[in-house]
py3Dmol code that shows the C-alpha trace and the ligand (Angstrom):
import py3Dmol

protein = """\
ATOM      1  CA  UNK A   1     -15.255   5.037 -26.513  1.00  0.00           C
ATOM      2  CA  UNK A   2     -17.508   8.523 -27.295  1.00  0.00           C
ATOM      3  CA  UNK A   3     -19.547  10.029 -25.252  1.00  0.00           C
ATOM      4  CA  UNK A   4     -21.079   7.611 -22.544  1.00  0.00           C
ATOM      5  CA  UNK A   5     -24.100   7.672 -21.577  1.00  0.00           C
ATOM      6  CA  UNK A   6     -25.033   7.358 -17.556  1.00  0.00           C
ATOM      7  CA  UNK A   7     -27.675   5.844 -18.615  1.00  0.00           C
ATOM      8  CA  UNK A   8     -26.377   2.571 -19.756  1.00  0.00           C
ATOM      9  CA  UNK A   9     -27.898  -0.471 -17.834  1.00  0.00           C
ATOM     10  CA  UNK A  10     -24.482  -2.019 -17.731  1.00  0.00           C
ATOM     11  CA  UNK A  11     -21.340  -0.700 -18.080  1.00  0.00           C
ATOM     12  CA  UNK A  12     -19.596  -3.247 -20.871  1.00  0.00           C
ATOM     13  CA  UNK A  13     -16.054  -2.583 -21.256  1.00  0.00           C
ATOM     14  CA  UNK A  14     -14.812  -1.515 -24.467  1.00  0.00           C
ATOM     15  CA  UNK A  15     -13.819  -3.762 -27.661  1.00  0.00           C
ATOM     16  CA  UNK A  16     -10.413  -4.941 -28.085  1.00  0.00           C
ATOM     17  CA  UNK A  17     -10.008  -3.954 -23.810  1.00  0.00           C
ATOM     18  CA  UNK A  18      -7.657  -7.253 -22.360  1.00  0.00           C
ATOM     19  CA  UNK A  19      -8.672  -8.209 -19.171  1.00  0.00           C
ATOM     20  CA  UNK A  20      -5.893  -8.305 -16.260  1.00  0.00           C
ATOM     21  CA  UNK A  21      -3.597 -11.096 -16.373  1.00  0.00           C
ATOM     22  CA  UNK A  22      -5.624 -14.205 -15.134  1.00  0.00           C
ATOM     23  CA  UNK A  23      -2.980 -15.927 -13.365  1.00  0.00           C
ATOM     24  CA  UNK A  24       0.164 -14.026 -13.085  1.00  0.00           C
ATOM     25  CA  UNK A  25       3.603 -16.048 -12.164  1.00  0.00           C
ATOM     26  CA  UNK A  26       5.169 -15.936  -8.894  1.00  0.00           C
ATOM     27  CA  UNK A  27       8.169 -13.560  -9.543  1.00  0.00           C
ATOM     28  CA  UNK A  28      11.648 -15.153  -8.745  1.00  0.00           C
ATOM     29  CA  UNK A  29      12.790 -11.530  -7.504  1.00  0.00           C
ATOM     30  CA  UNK A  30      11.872 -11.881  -4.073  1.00  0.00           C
ATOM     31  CA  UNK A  31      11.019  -7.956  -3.036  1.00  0.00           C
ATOM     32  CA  UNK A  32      12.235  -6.566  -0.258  1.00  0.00           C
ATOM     33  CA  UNK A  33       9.894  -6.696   3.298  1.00  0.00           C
ATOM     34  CA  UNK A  34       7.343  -3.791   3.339  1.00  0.00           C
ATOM     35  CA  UNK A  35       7.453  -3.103  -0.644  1.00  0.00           C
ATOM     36  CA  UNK A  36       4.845  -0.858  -1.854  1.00  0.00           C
ATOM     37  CA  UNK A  37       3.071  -1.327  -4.931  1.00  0.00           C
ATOM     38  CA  UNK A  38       2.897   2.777  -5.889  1.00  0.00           C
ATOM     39  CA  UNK A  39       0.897   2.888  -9.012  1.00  0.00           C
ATOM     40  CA  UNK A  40      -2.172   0.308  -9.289  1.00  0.00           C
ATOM     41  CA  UNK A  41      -5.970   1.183  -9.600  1.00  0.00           C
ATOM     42  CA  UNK A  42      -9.452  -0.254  -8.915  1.00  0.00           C
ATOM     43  CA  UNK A  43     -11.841   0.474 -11.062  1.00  0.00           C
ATOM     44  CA  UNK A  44     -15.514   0.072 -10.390  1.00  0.00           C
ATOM     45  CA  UNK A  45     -16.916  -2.526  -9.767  1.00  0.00           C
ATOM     46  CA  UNK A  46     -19.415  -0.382 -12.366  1.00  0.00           C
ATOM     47  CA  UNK A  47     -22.398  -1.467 -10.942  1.00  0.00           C
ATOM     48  CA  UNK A  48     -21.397  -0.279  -7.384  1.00  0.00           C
ATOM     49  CA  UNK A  49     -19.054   2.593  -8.282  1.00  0.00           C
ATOM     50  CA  UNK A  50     -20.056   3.816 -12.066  1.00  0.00           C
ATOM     51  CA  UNK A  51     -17.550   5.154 -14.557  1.00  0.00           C
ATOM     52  CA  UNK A  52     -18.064   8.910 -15.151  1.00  0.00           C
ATOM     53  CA  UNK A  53     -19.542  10.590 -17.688  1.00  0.00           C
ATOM     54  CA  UNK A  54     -16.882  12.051 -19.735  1.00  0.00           C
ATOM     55  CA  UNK A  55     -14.362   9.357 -19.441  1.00  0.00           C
ATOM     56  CA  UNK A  56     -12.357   8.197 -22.610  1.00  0.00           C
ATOM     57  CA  UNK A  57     -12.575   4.601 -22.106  1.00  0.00           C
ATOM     58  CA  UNK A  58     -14.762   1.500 -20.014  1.00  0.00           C
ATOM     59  CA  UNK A  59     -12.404  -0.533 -18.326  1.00  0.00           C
ATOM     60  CA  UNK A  60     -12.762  -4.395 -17.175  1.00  0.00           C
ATOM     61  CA  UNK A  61     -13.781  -4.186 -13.587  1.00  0.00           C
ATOM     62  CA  UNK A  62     -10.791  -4.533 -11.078  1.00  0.00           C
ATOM     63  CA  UNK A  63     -11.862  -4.756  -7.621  1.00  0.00           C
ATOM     64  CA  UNK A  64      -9.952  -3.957  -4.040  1.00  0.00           C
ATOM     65  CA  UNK A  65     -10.402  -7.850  -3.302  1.00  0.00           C
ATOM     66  CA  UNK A  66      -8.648  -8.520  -6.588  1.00  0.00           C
ATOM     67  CA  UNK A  67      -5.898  -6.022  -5.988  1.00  0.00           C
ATOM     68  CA  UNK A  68      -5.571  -7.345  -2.831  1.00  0.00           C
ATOM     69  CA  UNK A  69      -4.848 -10.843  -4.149  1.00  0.00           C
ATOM     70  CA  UNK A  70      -2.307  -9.775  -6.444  1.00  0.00           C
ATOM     71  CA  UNK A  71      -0.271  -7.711  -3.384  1.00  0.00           C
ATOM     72  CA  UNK A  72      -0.530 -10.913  -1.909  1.00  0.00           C
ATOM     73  CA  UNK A  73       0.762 -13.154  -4.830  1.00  0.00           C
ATOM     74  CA  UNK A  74       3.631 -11.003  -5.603  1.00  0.00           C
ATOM     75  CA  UNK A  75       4.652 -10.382  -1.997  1.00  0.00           C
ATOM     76  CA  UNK A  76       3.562  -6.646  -1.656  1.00  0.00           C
ATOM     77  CA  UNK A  77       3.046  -5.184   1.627  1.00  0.00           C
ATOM     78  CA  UNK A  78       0.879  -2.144   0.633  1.00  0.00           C
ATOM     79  CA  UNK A  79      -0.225  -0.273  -2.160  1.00  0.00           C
ATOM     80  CA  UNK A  80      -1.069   3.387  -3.607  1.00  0.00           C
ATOM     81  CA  UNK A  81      -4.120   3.305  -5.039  1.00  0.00           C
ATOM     82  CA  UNK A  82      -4.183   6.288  -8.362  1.00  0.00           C
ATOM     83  CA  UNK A  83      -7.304   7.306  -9.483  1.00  0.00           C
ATOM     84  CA  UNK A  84      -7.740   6.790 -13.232  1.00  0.00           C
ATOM     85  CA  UNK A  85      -9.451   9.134 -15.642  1.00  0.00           C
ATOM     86  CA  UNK A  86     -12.381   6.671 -16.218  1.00  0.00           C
ATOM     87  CA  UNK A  87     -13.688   7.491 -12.845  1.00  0.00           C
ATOM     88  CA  UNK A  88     -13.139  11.197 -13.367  1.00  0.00           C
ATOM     89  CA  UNK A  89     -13.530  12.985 -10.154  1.00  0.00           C
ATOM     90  CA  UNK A  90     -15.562  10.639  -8.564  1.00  0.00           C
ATOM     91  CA  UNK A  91     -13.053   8.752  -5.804  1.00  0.00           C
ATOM     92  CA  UNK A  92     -15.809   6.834  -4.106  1.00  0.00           C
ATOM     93  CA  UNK A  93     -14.655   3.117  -5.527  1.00  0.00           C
ATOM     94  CA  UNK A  94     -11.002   4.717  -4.354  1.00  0.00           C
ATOM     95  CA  UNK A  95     -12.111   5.560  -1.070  1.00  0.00           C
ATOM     96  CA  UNK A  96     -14.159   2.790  -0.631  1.00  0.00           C
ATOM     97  CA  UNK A  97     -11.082   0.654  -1.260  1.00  0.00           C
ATOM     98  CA  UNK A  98      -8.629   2.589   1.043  1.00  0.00           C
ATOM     99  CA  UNK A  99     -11.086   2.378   3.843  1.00  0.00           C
ATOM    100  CA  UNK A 100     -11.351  -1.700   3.551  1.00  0.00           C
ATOM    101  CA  UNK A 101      -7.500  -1.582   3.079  1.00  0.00           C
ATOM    102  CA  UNK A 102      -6.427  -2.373   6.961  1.00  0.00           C
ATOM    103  CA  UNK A 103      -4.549   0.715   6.426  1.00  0.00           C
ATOM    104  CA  UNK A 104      -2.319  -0.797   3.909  1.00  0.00           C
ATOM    105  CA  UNK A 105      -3.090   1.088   1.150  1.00  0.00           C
ATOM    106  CA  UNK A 106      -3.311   5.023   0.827  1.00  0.00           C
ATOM    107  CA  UNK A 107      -4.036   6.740  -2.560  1.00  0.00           C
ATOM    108  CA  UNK A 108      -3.967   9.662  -4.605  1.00  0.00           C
ATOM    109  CA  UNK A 109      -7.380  11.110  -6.079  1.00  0.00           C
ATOM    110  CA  UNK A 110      -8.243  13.597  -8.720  1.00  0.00           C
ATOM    111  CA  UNK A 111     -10.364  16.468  -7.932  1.00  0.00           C
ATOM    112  CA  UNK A 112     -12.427  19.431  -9.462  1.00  0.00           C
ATOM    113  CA  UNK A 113     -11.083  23.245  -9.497  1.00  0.00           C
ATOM    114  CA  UNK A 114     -14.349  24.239  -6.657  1.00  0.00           C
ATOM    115  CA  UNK A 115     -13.366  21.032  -4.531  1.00  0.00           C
ATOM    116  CA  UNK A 116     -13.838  22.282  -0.713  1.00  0.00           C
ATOM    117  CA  UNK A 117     -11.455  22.182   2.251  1.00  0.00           C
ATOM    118  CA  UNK A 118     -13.661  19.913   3.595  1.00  0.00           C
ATOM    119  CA  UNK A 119     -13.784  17.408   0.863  1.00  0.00           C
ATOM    120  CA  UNK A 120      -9.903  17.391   1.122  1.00  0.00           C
ATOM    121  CA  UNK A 121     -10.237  16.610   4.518  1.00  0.00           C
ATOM    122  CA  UNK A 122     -12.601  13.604   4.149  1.00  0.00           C
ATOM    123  CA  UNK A 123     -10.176  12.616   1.386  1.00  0.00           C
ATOM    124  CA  UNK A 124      -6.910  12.956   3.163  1.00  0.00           C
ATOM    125  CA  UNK A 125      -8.875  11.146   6.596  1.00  0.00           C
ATOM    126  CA  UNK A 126      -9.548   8.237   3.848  1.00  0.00           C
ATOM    127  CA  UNK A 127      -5.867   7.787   3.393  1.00  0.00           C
ATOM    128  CA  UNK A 128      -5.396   9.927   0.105  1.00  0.00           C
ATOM    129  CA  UNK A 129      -2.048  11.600  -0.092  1.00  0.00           C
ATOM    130  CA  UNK A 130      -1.762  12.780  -3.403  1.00  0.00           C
ATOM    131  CA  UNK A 131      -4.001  14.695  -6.338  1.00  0.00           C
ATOM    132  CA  UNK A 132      -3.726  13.801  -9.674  1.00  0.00           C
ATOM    133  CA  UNK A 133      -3.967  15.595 -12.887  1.00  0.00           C
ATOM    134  CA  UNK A 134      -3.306  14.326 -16.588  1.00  0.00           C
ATOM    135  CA  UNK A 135      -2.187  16.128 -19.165  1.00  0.00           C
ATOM    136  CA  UNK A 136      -2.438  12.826 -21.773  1.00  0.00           C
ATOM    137  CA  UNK A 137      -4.817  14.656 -24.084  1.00  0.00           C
ATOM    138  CA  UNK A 138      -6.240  11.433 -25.402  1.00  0.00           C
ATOM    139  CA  UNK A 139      -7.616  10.698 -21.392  1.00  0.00           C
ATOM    140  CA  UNK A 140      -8.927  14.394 -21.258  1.00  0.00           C
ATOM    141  CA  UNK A 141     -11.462  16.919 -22.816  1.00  0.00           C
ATOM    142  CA  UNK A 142      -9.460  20.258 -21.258  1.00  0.00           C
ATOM    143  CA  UNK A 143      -5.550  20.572 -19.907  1.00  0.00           C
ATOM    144  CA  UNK A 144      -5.731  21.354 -16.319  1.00  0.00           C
ATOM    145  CA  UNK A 145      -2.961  24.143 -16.164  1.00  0.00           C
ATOM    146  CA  UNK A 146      -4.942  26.568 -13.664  1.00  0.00           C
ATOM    147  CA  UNK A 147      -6.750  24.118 -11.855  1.00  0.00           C
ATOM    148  CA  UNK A 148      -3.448  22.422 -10.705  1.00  0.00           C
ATOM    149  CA  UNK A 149      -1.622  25.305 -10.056  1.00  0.00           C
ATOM    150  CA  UNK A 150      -4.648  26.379  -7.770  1.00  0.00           C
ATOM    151  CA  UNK A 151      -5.629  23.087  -6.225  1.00  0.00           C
ATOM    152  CA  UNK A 152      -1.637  22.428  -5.904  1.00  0.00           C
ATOM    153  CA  UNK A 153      -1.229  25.077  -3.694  1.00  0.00           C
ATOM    154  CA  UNK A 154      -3.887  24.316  -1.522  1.00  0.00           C
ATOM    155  CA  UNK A 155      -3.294  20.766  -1.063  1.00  0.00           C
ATOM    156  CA  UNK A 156       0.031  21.209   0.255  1.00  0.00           C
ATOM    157  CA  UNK A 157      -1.326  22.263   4.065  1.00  0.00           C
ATOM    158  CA  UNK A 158      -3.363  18.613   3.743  1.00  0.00           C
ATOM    159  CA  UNK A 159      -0.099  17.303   3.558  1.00  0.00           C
ATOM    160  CA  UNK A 160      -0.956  16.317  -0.148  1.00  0.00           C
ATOM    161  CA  UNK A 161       1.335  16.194  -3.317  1.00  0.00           C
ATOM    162  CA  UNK A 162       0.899  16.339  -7.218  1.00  0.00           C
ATOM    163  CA  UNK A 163       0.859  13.638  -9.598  1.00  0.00           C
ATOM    164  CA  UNK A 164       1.714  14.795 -13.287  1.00  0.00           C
ATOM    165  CA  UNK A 165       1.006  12.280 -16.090  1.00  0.00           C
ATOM    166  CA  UNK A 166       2.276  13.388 -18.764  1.00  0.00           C
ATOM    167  CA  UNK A 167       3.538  12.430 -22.428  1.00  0.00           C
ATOM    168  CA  UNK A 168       7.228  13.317 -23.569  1.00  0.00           C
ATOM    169  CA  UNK A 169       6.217  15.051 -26.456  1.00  0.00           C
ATOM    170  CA  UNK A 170       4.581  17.525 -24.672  1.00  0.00           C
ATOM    171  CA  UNK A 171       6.709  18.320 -22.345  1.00  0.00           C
ATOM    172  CA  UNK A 172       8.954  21.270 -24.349  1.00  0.00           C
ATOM    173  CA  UNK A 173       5.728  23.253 -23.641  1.00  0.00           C
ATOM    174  CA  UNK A 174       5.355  22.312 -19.944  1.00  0.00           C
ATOM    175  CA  UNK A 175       8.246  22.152 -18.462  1.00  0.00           C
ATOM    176  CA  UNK A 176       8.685  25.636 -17.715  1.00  0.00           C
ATOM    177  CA  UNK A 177       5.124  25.461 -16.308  1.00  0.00           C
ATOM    178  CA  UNK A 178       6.012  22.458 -14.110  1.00  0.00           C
ATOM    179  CA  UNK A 179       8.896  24.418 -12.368  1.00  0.00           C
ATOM    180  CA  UNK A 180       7.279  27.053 -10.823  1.00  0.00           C
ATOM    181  CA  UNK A 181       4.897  25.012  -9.046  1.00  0.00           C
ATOM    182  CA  UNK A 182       6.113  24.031  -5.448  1.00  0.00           C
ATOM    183  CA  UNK A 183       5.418  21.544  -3.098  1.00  0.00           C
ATOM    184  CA  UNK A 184       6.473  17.705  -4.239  1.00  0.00           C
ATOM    185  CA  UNK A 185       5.276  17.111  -7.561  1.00  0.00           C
ATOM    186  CA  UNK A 186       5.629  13.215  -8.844  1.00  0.00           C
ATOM    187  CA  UNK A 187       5.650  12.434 -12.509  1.00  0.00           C
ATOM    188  CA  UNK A 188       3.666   9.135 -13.312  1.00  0.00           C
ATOM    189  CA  UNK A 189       5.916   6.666 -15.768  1.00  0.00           C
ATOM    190  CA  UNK A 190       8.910   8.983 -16.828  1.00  0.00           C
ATOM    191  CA  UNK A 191       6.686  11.184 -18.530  1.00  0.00           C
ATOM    192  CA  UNK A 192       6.238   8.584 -20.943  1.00  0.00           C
ATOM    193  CA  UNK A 193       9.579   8.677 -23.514  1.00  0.00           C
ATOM    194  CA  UNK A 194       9.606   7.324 -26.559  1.00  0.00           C
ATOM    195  CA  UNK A 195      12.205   4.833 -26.557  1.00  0.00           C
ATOM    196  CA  UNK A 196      13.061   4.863 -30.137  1.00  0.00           C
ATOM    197  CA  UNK A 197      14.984   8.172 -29.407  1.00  0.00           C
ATOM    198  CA  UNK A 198      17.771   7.415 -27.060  1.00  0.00           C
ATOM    199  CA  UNK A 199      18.060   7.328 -23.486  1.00  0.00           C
ATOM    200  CA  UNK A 200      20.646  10.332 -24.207  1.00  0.00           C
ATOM    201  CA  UNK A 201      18.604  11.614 -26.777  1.00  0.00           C
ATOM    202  CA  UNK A 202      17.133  15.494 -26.389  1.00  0.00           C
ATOM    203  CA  UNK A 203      13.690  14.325 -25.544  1.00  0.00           C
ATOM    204  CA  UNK A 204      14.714  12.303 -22.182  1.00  0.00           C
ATOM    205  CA  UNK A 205      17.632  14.737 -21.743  1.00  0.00           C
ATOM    206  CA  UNK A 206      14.798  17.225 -20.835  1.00  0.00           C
ATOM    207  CA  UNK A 207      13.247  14.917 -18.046  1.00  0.00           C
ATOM    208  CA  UNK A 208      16.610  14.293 -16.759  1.00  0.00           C
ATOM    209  CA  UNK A 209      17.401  17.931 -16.528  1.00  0.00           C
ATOM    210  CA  UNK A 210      13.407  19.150 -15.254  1.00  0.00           C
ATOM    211  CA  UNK A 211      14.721  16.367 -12.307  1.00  0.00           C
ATOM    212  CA  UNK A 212      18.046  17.383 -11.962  1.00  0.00           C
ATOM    213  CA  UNK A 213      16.923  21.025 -11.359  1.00  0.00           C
ATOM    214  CA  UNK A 214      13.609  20.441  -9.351  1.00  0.00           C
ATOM    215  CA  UNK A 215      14.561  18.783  -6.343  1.00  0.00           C
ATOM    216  CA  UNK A 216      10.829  18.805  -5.251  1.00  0.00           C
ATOM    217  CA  UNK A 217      10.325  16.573  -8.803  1.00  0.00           C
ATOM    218  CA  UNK A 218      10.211  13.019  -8.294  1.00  0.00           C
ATOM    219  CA  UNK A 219       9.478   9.793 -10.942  1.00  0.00           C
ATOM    220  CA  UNK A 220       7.358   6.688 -11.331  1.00  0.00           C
ATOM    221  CA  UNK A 221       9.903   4.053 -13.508  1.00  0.00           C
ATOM    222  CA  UNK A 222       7.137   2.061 -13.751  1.00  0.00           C
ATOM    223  CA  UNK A 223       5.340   0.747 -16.754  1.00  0.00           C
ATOM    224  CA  UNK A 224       7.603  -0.759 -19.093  1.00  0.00           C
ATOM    225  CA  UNK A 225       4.845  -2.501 -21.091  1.00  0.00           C
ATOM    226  CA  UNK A 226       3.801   0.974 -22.151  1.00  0.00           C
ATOM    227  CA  UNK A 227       6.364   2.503 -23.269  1.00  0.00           C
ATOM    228  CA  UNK A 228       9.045  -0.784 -24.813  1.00  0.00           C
ATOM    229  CA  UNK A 229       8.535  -1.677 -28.187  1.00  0.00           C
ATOM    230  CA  UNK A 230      10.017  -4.822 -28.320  1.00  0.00           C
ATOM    231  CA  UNK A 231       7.515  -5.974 -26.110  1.00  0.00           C
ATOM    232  CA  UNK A 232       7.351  -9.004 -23.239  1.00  0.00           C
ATOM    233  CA  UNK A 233       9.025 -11.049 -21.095  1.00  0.00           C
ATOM    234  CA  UNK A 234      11.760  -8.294 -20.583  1.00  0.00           C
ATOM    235  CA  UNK A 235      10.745  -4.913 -21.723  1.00  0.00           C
ATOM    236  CA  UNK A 236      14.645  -4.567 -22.692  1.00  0.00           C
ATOM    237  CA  UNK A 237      14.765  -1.193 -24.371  1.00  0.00           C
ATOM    238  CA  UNK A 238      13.267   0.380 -21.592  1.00  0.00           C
ATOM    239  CA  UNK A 239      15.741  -1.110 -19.054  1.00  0.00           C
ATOM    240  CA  UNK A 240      18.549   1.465 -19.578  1.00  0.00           C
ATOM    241  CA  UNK A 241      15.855   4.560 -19.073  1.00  0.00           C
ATOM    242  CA  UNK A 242      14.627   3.763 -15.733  1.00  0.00           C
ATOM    243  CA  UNK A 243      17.756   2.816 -14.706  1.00  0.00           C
ATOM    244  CA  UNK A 244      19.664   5.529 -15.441  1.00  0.00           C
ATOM    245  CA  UNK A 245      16.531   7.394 -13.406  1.00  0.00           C
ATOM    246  CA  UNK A 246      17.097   5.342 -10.555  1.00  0.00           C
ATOM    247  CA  UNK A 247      21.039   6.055 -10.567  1.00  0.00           C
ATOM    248  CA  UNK A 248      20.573   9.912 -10.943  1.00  0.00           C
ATOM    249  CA  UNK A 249      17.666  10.311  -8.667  1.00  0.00           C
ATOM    250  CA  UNK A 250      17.799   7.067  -5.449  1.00  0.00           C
ATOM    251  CA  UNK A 251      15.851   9.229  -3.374  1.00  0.00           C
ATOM    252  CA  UNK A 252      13.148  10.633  -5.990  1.00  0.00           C
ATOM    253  CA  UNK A 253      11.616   7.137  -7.667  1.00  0.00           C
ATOM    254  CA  UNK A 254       8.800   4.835  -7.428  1.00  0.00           C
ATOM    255  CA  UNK A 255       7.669   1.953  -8.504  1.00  0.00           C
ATOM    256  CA  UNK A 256       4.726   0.515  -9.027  1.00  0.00           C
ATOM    257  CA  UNK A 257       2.752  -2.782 -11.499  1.00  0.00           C
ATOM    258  CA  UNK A 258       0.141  -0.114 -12.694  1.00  0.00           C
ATOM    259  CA  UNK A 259      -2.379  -3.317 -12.585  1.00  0.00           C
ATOM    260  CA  UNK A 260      -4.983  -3.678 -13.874  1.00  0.00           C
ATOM    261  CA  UNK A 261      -3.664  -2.118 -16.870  1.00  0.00           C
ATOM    262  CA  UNK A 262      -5.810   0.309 -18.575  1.00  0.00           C
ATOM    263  CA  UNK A 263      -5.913   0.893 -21.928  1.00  0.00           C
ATOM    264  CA  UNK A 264      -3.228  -1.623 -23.009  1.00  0.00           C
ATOM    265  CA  UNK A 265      -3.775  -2.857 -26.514  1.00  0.00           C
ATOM    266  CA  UNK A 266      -0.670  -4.841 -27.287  1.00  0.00           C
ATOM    267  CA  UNK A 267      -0.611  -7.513 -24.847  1.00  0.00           C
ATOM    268  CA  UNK A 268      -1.388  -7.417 -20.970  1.00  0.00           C
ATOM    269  CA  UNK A 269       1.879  -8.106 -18.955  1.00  0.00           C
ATOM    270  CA  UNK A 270       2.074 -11.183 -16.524  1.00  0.00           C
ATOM    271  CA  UNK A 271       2.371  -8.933 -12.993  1.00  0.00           C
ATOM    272  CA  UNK A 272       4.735 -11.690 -12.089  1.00  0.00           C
ATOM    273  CA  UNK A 273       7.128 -10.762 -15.182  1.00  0.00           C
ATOM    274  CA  UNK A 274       6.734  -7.349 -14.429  1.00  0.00           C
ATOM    275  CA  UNK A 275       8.247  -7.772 -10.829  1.00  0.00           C
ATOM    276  CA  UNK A 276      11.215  -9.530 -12.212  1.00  0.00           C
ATOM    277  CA  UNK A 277      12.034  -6.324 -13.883  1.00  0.00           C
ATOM    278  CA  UNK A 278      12.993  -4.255 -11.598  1.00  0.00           C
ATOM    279  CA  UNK A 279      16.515  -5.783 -10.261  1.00  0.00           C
ATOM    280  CA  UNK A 280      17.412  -4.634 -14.245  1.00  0.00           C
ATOM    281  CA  UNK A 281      17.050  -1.238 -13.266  1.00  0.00           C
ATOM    282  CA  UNK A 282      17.600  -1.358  -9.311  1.00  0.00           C
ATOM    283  CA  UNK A 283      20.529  -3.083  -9.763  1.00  0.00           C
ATOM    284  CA  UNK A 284      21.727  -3.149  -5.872  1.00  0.00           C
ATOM    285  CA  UNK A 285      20.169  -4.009  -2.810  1.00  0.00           C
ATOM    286  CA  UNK A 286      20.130  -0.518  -1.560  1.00  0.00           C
ATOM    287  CA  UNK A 287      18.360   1.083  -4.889  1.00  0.00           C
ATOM    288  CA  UNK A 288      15.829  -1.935  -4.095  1.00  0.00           C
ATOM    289  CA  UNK A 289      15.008  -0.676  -0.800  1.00  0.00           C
ATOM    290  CA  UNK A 290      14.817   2.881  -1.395  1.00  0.00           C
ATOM    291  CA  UNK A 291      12.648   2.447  -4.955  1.00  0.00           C
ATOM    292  CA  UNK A 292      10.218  -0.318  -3.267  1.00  0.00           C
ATOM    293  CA  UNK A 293       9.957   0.515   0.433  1.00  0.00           C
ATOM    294  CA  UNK A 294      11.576   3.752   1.807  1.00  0.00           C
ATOM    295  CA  UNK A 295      11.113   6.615  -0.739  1.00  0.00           C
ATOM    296  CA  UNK A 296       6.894   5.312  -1.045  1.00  0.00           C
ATOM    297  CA  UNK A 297       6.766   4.871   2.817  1.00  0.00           C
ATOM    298  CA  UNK A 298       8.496   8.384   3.305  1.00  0.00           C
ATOM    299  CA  UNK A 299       6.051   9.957   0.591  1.00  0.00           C
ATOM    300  CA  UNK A 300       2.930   7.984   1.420  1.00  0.00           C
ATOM    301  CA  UNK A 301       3.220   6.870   5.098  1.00  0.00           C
ATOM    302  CA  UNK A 302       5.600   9.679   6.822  1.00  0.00           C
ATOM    303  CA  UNK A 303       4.347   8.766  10.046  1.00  0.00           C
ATOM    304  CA  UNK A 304       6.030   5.730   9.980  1.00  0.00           C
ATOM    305  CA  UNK A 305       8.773   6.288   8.424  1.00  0.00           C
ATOM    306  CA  UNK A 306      12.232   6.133   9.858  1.00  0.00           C
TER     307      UNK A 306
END
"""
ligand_1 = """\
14
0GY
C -1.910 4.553 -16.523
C -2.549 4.604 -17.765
C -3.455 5.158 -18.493
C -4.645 5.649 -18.027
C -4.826 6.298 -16.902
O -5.992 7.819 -15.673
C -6.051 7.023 -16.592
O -7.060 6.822 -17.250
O -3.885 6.349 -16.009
C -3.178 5.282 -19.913
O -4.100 5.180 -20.729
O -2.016 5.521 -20.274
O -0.731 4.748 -16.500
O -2.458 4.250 -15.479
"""
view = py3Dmol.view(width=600, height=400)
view.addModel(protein, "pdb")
view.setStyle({"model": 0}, {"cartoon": {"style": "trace"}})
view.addModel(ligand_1, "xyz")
view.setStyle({"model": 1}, {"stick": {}})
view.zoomTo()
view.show()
């Protein structure tokens, strides 16, 4: 979608948009107690919480009650709520969501280059933990290079981290940029590989290696419906990249069902399906535990964890 206008009466989501699975199965991987759900969003609903301006897409409205229902379903204890692009800066429906949450759900926002300390404040009170910035340059009208380096420094004594999303192809350019900033910086989906190339080829090779010699670095292996192109019920040729992730780097990963979804064009995964993924690539009990409950609960709720 182009240039929005505020003052739409309604806020229809765009053509071709799938809705969020309607009825997603019960998985038959039964997760482990206190699993996190680390990447999922609410968005809107519009009327209550509008879409910003400059945003590159209208999504289907996806509600805290919704996303509640769906921790529910799948067994989910808690979940970190990411702030998507379509809301731009504007974390009220994200806030609003954290605060009705029972404190079982904390979240990371995305904020403006003059945000003030006490903005962070509010935001960190709300249960936010992390900032956000994309670099996917179909989401965004300008690369945030200074702003994050700026606003990542300052976040760090709000006990705050960086989320990076990020696309594999432009990572050559980055990388160097992404290792001089410090503080815990977490990459959203792998940094989004192509899987056509290898998961030895050069172009995951450089993840690997920005991992291997950032220990601050850490990884989402989420979203296989992204990035596999041979498609559902098992996202197969994305299997051996997350795994081999989750092998090299126990302590650095997170999961999460990225519901509800935006911008998928192909199909929309069954959650359910999704869920009964991730013994492929956490193949033991004690991968499960770290990727699902202890790494999130260390990065998300320190207080309470062990
Ligand atoms: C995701 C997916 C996308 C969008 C956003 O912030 C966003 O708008 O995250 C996408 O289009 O790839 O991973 O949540």
């Amino acid at each position: 979608m182009s240039n929005p206008s505020m003052s739409e009466a309604s806020f229809k989501m765009d053509d071709g948009w799938l809705e969020f699975h309607p009825a997603p199965s019960k998985p038959v991987f039964e997760v482990p107690a206190g699993t996190v759900d680390a990447h999922c969003h609410v968005f809107g609903p519009g009327d209550q919480f509008p879409y910003a301006p400059e945003r590159k897409y209208t999504p289907c409205d996806a509600s805290k009650d919704q996303l509640w229902a769906l921790r529910d379903h799948l067994g989910f204890e808690r979940n970190v709520i990411v702030q998507a692009t379509c809301h731009g800066a504007d974390n009220r429906a994200l806030v609003d969501a954290l605060r009705h949450s029972d404190g079982r759900a904390r979240g990371v926002a995305s904020v403006k280059r003059n945000v003030c300390d006490d903005e962070l404040q509010a935001l960190y009170d709300a249960g936010v933990r992390g900032v956000r910035f994309s670099f996917v340059k179909r989401l965004v009208d300008e690369l945030p290079h200074d702003t994050l380096r700026e606003v990542g420094e300052r976040i760090q004594e709000f006990g705050m981290h960086l989320v990076i999303y990020v696309e594999a192809p432009d990572l050559p350019e980055l990388s160097d940029f992404f290792s001089s900033l410090s503080g815990t910086v977490v990459f959203d989906h792998m940094g989004r590989p192509d899987v056509s190339k290898g998961p030895d080829g050069d172009e995951f090779g450089l993840f690997i290696r920005l991992l291997e010699e950032n220990p601050n670095m850490w990884t989402k292996v989420s979203c296989p419906e992204r990035l596999s192109l041979v498609g559902p019920p098992g996202y197969d040729d994305v299997v051996p990249y997350a795994k081999r992730v989750v092998e090299a780097f126990p302590d650095r990963v997170l999961w999460g069902t990225d519901w509800p979804h935006p911008n998928m064009k192909s199909h929309m995964p069954d959650d359910g399906k999704l869920v009964d993924y991730i013994p492929k690539i956490a193949v033991t009990e004690t991968l499960q535990q770290k990727l699902l409950v202890e790494n999130p609960m260390r990065l998300y709720w320190p207080e309470e964890s062990s």
